[in-house]
C-alpha positions as CSV (number, residue, x, y, z in Angstrom):
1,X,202.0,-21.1,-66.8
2,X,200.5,-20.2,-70.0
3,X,196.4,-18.5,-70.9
4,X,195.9,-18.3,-67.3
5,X,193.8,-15.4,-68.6
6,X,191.1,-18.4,-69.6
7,X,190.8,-19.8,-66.3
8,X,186.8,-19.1,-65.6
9,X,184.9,-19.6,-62.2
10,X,181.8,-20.1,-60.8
11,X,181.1,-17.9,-57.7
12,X,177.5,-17.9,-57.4
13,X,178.2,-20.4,-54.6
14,X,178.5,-20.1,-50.5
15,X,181.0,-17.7,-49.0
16,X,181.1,-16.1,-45.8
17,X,182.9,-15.6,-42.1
18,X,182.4,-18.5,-39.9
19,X,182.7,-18.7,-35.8
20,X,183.0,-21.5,-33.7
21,X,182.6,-22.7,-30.1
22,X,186.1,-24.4,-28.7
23,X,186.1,-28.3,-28.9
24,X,183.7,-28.8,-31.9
25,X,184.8,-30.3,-35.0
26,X,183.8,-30.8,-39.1
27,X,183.3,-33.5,-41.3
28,X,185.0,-35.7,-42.4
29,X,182.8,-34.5,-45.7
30,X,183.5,-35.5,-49.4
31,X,183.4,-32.2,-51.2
32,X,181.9,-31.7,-54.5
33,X,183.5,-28.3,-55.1
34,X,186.5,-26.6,-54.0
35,X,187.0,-24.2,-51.7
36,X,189.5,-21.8,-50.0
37,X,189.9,-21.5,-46.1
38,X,191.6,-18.9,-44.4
39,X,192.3,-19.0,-40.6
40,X,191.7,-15.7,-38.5
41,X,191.9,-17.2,-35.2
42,X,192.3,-20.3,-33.6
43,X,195.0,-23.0,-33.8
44,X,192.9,-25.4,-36.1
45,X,194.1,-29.0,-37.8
46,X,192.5,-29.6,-41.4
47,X,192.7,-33.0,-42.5
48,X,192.9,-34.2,-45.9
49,X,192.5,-37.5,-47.2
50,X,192.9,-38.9,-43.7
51,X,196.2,-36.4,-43.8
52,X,196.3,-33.8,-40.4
53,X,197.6,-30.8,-41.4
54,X,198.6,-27.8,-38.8
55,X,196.6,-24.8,-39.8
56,X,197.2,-21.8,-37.3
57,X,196.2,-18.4,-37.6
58,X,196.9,-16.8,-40.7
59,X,196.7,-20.2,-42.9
60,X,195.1,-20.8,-46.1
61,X,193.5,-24.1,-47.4
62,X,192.8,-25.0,-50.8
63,X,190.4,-28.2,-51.0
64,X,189.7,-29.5,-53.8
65,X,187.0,-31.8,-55.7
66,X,186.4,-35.7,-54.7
67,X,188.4,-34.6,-51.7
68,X,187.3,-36.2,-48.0
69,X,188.5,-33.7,-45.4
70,X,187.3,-32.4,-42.2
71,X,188.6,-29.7,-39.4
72,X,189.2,-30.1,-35.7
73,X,188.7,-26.4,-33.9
74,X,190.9,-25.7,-31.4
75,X,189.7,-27.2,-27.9
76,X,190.3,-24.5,-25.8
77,X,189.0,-20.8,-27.8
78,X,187.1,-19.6,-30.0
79,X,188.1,-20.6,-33.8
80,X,187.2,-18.4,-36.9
81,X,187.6,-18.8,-40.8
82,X,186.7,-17.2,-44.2
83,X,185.8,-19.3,-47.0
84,X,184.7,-19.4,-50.3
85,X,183.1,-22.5,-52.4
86,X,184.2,-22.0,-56.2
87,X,184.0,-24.5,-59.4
88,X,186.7,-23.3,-62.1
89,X,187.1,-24.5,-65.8
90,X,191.0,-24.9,-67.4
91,X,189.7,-23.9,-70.5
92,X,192.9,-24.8,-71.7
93,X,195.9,-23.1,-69.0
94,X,198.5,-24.7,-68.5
95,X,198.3,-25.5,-64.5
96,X,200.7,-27.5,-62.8
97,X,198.1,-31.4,-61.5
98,X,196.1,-30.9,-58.6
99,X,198.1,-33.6,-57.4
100,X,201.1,-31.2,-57.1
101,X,198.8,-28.5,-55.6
102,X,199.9,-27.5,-52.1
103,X,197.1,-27.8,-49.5
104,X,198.3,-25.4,-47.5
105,X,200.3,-21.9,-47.6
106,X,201.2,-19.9,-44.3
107,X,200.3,-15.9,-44.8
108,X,202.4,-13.2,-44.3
109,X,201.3,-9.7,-43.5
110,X,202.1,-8.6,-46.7
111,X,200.2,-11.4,-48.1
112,X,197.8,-10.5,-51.0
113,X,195.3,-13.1,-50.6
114,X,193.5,-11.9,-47.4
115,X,193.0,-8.1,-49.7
116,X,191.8,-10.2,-52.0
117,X,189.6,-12.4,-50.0
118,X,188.2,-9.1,-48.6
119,X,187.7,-7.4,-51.6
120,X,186.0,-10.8,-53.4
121,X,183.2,-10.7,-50.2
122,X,182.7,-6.5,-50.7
123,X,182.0,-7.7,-54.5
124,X,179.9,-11.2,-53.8
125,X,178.3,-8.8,-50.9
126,X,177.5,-5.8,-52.4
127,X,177.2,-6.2,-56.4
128,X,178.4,-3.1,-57.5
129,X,178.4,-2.5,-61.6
130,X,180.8,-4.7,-63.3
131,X,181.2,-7.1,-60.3
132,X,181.5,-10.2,-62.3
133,X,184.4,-9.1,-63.7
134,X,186.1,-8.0,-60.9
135,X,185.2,-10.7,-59.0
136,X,186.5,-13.2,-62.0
137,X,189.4,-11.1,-61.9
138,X,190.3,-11.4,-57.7
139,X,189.6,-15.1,-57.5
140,X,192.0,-15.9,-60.8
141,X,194.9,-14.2,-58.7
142,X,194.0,-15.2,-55.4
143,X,194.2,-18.9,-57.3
144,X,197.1,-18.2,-59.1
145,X,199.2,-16.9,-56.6
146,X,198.5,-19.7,-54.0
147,X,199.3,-22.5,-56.5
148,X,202.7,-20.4,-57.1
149,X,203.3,-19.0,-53.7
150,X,203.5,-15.2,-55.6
151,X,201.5,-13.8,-52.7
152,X,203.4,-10.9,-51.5
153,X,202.2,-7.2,-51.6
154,X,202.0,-4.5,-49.9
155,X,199.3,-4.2,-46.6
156,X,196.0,-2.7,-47.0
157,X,194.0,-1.5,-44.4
158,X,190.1,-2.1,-43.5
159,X,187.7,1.0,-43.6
160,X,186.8,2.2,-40.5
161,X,182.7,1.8,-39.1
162,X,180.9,5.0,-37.8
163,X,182.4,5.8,-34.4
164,X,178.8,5.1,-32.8
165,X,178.5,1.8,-34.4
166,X,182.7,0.6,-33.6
167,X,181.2,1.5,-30.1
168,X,178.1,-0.7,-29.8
169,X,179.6,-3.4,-31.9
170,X,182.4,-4.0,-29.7
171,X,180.2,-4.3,-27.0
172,X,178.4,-7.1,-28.8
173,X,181.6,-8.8,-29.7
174,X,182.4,-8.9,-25.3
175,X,179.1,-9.9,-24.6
176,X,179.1,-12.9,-27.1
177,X,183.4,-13.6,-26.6
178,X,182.2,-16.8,-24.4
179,X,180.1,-18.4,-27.1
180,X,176.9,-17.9,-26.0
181,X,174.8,-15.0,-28.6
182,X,172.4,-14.3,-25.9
183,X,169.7,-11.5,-27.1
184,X,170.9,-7.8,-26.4
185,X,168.0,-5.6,-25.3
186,X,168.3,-2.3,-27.4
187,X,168.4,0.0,-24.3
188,X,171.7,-2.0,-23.4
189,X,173.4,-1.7,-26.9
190,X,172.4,2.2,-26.7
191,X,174.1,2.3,-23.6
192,X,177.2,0.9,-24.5
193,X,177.3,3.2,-27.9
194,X,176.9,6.2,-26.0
195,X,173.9,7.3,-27.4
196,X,169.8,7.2,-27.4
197,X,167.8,4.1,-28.4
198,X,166.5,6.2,-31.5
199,X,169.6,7.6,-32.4
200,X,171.2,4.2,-32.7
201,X,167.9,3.2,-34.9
202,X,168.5,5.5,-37.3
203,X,172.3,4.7,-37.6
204,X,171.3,1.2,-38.0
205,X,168.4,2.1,-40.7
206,X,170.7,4.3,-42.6
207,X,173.7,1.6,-42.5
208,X,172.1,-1.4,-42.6
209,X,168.6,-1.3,-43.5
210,X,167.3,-2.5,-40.1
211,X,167.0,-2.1,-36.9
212,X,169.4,-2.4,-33.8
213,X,167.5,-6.0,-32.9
214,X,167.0,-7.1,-36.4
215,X,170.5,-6.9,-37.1
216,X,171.6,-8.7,-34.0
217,X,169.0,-11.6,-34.4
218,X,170.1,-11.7,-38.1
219,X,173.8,-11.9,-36.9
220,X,172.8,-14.7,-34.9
221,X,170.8,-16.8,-37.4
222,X,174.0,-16.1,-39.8
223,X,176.1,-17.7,-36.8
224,X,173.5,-20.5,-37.1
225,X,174.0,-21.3,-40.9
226,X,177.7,-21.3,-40.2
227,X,177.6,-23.6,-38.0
228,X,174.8,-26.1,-39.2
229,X,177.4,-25.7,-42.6
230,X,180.6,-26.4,-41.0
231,X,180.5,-28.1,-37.6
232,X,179.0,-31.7,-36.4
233,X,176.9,-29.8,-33.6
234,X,173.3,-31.0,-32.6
235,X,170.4,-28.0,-33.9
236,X,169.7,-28.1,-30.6
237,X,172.8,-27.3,-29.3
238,X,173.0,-24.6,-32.0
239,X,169.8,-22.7,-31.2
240,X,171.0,-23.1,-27.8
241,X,174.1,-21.5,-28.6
242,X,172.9,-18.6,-30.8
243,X,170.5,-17.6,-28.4
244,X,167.1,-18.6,-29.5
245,X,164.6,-20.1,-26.8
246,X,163.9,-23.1,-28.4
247,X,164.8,-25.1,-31.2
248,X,160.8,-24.6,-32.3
249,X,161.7,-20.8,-32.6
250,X,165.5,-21.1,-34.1
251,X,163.8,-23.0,-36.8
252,X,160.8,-20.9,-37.6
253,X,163.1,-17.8,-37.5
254,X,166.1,-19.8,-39.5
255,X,163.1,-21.0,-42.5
256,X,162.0,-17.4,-42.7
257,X,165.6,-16.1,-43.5
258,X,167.2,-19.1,-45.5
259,X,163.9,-21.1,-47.1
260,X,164.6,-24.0,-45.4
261,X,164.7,-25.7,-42.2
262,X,168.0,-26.0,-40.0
263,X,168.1,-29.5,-41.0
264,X,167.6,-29.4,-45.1
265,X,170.0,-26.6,-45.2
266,X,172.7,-28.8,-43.6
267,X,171.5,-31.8,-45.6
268,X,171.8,-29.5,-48.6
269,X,175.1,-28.5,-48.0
270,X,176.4,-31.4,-47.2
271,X,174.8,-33.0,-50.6
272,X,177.0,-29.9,-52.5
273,X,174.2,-27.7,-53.6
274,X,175.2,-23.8,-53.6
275,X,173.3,-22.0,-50.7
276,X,172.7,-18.5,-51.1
277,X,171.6,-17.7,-47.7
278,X,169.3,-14.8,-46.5
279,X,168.3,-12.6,-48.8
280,X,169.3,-9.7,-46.7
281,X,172.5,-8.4,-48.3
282,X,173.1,-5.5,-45.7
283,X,172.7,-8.0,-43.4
284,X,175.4,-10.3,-44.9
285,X,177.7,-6.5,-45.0
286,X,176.9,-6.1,-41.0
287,X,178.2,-9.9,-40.6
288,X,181.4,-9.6,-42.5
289,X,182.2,-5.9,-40.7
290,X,181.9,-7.2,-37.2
291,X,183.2,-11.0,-37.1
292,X,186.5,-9.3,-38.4
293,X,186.8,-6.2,-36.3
């Protein structure tokens, strides 16, 4: 495989950690882009063309353009995924057909496509100087290796949260483990973190940008997206899900966030069209850090 150096992609597309309730499925959807999927948890079947596929933990998808597929979350816990939607030019490498490109590659833990997949949401995330490169730079090998199975490396281990926050996050993670994102009342999370309600304010400020409650209800409106993007769910059922007292209230908080209703953001990604999500990038950093702790 020749001038793989000229392989160019678009990334200003979605990305992001999804969560999911057991039993609920996906599509089927046509896709206008491609994308990668890589399963954290969950015993999940992707289907592709009408073709099941077994995807575990610790599997990664490649879909592909003009490609009808669909996923079925496992029926019994909690399911979770990364993914990235990407459009990518040849320019002139020499890749093998996409009809000889696997759909599918099990992952090893000393796989480098997860470091990768980690390191491309710290750059979409975060924008530090030179990003575009990098980013360019991550998603070529991450593509490269997958179509040629040259994924081994050494492991790499995730930075650690402030002691305070591992605390009060964890307790978020139990309280929401059965699905439900209920609002947390800020005297509760300071008690579970060990620490006074103003204390834990500041941490949040300084880290994040926002406050203890902000964050949460920000973490629960980026459940919402996930799943009014991936799953077949009623927006009822959703605001239900994610905690919000009526669907009247999901979707005047949901608006404010994304720009657009519950139901033209799903229309919208379903139609193809790159969503950016909420404009809050520290909030987007809080997401990624705790649905993978």
């Amino acid at each position: 495989m020749r001038a793989v150096e000229r392989l160019t992609f678009d990334l200003d597309r979605s990305y992001g950690l999804a969560v999911y309730p057991p039993g609920t499925t996906f599509g089927p959807r046509l896709l206008h882009d491609y994308e990668f999927v890589w399963i954290i948890d969950g015993d999940v079947t992707y289907e592709a063309d009408g073709v099941p596929y077994p995807a575990p933990p610790g599997t990664v998808i490649l879909s592909r353009a003009g490609m009808r597929d669909g996923y079925i979350w496992d029926a019994k816990r909690t399911s979770r995924h990364g993914f990235f939607h990407f459009t990518y030019q040849r320019n002139g490498a020499e890749l093998p057909p996409e009809s000889d490109w696997p759909k599918t590659r099990a992952m090893r833990h000393d796989d480098v496509l997860l470091p990768l997949f980690h390191h491309l949401d710290w750059l979409l995330t975060t924008h530090p100087p030179g990003w575009e490169v990098l980013a360019q730079g991550a998603m070529r090998q991450a593509f490269i290796a997958f179509l040629t199975g040259s994924t081994s490396c050494a492991a790499e281990a995730d930075s650690a949260m402030h002691p305070t926050m591992e605390r009060a996050m964890a307790y978020v993670q139990r309280t929401w483990s059965g699905g439900h994102l209920r609002p947390i009342l800020l005297v509760e999370l300071a008690r579970a973190a060990g620490v006074s309600r103003a204390h834990l304010t500041r941490l949040f400020h300084s880290e994040y940008g926002m406050t203890p409650i902000g964050a949460l209800r920000w973490l629960r409106l980026d459940r919402a997206a996930s799943l009014l993007a991936r799953t077949n769910l009623k927006i009822n059922d959703i605001a239900d899900r994610c905690g919000f007292e009526s669907a009247f209230h999901f979707s005047r908080l949901f608006r404010a966030a994304y720009g657009h209703s519950p139901k033209v953001f799903r229309t919208r990604v379903a139609a193809g069209v790159a969503m950016s999500g909420s404009r809050l990038l520290q909030g987007r950093k809080l997401s990624q850090r705790v649905w993978r702790r």
